[in-house]
C-alpha positions as CSV (number, residue, x, y, z in Angstrom):
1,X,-19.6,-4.2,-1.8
2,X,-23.0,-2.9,-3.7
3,X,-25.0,-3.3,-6.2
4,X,-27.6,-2.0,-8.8
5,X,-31.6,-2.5,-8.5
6,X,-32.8,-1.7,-11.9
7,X,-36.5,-0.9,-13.4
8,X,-36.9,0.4,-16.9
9,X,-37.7,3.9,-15.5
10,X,-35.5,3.6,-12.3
11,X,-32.3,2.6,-11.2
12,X,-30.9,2.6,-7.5
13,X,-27.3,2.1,-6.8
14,X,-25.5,1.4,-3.2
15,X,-22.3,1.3,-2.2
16,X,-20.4,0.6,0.9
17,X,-16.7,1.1,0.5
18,X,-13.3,1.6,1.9
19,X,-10.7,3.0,0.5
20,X,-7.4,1.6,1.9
21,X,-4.9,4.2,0.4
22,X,-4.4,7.0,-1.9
23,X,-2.5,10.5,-2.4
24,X,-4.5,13.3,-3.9
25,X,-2.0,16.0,-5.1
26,X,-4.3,18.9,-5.7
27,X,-1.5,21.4,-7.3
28,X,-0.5,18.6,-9.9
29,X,-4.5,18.1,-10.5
30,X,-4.2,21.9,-11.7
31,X,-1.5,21.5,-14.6
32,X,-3.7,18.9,-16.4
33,X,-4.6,18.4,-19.6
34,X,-8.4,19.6,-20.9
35,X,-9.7,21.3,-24.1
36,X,-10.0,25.2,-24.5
37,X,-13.9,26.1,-23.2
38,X,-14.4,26.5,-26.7
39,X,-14.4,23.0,-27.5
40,X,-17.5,20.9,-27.8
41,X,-17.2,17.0,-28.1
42,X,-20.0,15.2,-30.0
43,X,-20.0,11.8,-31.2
44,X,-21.9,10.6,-34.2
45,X,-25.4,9.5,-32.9
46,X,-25.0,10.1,-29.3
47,X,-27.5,12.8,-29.7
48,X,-30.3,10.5,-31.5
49,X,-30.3,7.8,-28.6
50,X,-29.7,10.0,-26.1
51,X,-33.4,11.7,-27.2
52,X,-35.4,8.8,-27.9
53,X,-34.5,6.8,-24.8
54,X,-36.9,8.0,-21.9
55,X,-34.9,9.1,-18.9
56,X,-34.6,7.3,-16.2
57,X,-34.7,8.1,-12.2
58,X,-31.1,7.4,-10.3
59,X,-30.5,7.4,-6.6
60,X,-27.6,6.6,-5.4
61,X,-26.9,5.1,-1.4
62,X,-23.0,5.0,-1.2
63,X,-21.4,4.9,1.9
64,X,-17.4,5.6,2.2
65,X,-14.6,5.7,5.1
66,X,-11.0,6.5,4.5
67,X,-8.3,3.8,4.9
68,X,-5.0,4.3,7.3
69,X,-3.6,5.7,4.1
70,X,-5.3,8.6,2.6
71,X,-3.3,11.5,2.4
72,X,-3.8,15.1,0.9
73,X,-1.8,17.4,-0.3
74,X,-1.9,20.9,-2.0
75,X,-2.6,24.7,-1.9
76,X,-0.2,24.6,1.6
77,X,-2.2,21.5,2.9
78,X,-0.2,18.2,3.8
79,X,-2.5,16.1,6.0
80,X,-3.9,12.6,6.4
81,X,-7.3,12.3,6.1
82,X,-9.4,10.2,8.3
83,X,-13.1,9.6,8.4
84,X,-16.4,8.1,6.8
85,X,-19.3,9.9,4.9
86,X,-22.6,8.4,3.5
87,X,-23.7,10.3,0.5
88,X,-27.4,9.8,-0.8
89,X,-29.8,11.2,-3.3
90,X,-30.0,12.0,-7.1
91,X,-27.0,12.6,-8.9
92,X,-27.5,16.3,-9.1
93,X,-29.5,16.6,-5.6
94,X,-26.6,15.0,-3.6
95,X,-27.0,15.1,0.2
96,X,-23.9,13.5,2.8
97,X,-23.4,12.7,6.2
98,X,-20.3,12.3,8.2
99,X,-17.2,13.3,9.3
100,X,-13.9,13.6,7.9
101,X,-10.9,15.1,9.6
102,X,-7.3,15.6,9.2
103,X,-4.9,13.9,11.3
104,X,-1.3,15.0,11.7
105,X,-1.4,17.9,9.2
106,X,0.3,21.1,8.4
107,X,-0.8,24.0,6.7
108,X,1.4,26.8,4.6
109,X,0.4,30.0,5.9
110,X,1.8,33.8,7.0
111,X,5.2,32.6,6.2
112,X,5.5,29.8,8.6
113,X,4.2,25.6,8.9
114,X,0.8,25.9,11.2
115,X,0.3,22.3,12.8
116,X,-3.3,21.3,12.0
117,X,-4.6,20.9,15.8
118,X,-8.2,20.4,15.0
119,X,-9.6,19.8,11.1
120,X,-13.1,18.8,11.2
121,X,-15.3,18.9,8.1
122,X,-18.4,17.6,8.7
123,X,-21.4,16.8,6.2
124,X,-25.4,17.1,7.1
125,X,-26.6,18.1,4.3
126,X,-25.9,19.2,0.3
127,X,-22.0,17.8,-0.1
128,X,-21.0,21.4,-1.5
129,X,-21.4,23.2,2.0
130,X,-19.9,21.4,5.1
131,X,-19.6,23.2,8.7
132,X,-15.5,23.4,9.3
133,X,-13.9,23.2,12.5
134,X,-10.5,24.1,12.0
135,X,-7.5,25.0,14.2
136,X,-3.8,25.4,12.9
137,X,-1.5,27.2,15.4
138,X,2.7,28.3,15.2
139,X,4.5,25.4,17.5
140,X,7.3,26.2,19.3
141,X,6.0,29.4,21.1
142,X,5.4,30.2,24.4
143,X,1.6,31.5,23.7
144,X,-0.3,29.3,21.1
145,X,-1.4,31.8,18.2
146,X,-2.5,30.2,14.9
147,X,-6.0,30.7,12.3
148,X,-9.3,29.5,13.5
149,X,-11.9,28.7,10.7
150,X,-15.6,28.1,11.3
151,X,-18.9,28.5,9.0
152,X,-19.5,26.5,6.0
153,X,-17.6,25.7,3.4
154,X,-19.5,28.1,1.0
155,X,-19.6,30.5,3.5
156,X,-16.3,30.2,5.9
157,X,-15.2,32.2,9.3
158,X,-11.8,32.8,9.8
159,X,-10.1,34.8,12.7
160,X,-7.0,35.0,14.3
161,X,-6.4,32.7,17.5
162,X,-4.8,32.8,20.6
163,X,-4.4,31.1,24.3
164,X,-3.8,33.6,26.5
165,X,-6.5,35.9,24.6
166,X,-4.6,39.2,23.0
167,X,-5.0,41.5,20.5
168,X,-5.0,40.9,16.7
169,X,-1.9,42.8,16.6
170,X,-0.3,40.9,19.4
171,X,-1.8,37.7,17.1
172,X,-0.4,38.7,14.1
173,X,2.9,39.5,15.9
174,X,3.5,36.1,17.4
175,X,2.2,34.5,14.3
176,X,4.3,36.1,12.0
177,X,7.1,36.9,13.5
178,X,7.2,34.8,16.3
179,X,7.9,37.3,19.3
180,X,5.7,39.8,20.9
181,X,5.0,43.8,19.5
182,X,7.4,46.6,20.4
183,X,10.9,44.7,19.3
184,X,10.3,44.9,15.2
185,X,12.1,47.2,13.3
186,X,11.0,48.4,9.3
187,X,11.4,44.5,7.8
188,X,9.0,43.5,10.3
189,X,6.7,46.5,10.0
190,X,6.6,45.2,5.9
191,X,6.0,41.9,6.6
192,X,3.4,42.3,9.0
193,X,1.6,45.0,6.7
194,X,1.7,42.5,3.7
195,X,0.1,39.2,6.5
């Protein structure tokens, strides 16, 4: 549902939505089509009407939540995302507020599928920096090892985990290679110099 309130120097827009489904492929988003940088578009006239109209003030008041079916995938990432955020303000002043977290995911990382145990991104504020809360650890261990990420989104945390505390060796070990230090012979050495 929404609507427009219009005034000939203002016009407010709100929105509440849901979306019910969708798949977001973000490495097939990459191989699209789009002109060189090079390229400038202009239509005949655009720039005439486009100067003598006076500009007009938009806000927009949209509120979204995620459907049962909204699934992600991409750069290592496979996850279902679950969630609402309200995002308000002028189009290039946008501020949200909300939550949106991944449920059952996976993540593509030091050679091995981390389980996503806690994805939190959560908005209070300009929609380009949200506070993460992220934990993806190795299953099938006896220790739990994985990649913690905290901070923003413009300015992200990221540290080895583990439960019982070790090392970063010992971390990196597990992670990797799935066994403690001290049974690795050169392959492992490589591999956990390039991780």
């Amino acid at each position: 549902t929404g609507g427009i309130t219009l005034s000939p120097q203002r016009a407010e827009l709100y929105a509440k939505l849901t979306v019910d489904g969708a798949y977001i492929d973000f490495d097939g988003l990459r191989g699209g089509r789009s002109l060189p940088n090079d390229v400038v578009v202009t239509r005949a006239g655009a720039q005439r009407k486009a100067s003598a109209a006076a500009p007009v003030d938009v806000t927009l008041d949209v509120q979204g939540s995620l459907g049962r079916r909204f699934y992600i995938e991409g750069a290592g990432l496979e996850a279902r995302l679950a969630g609402a955020v309200n995002l308000s303000g002028r189009p290039s002043q946008l501020r949200a507020e909300g939550t949106v977290q991944a449920v059952d995911g996976v993540f593509a990382g030091y050679g091995q599928r981390l389980r996503i145990e806690r994805g939190i991104v959560t908005f209070q504020g300009p929609i380009d920096n949200p506070a993460l809360n992220v934990l993806a650890v190795r299953a099938g261990l006896p220790v739990e090892v994985g990649v913690a990420i905290s901070g923003t989104a413009q300015r992200p945390y990221v540290r080895l985990h583990s439960d019982p505390s070790m090392s970063d060796t010992e971390k990196l070990n597990w992670l990797v290679l799935g066994r403690p230090p001290g049974a690795s012979d050169g392959n492992d050495r490589a591999m956990l110099s390039a991780a």
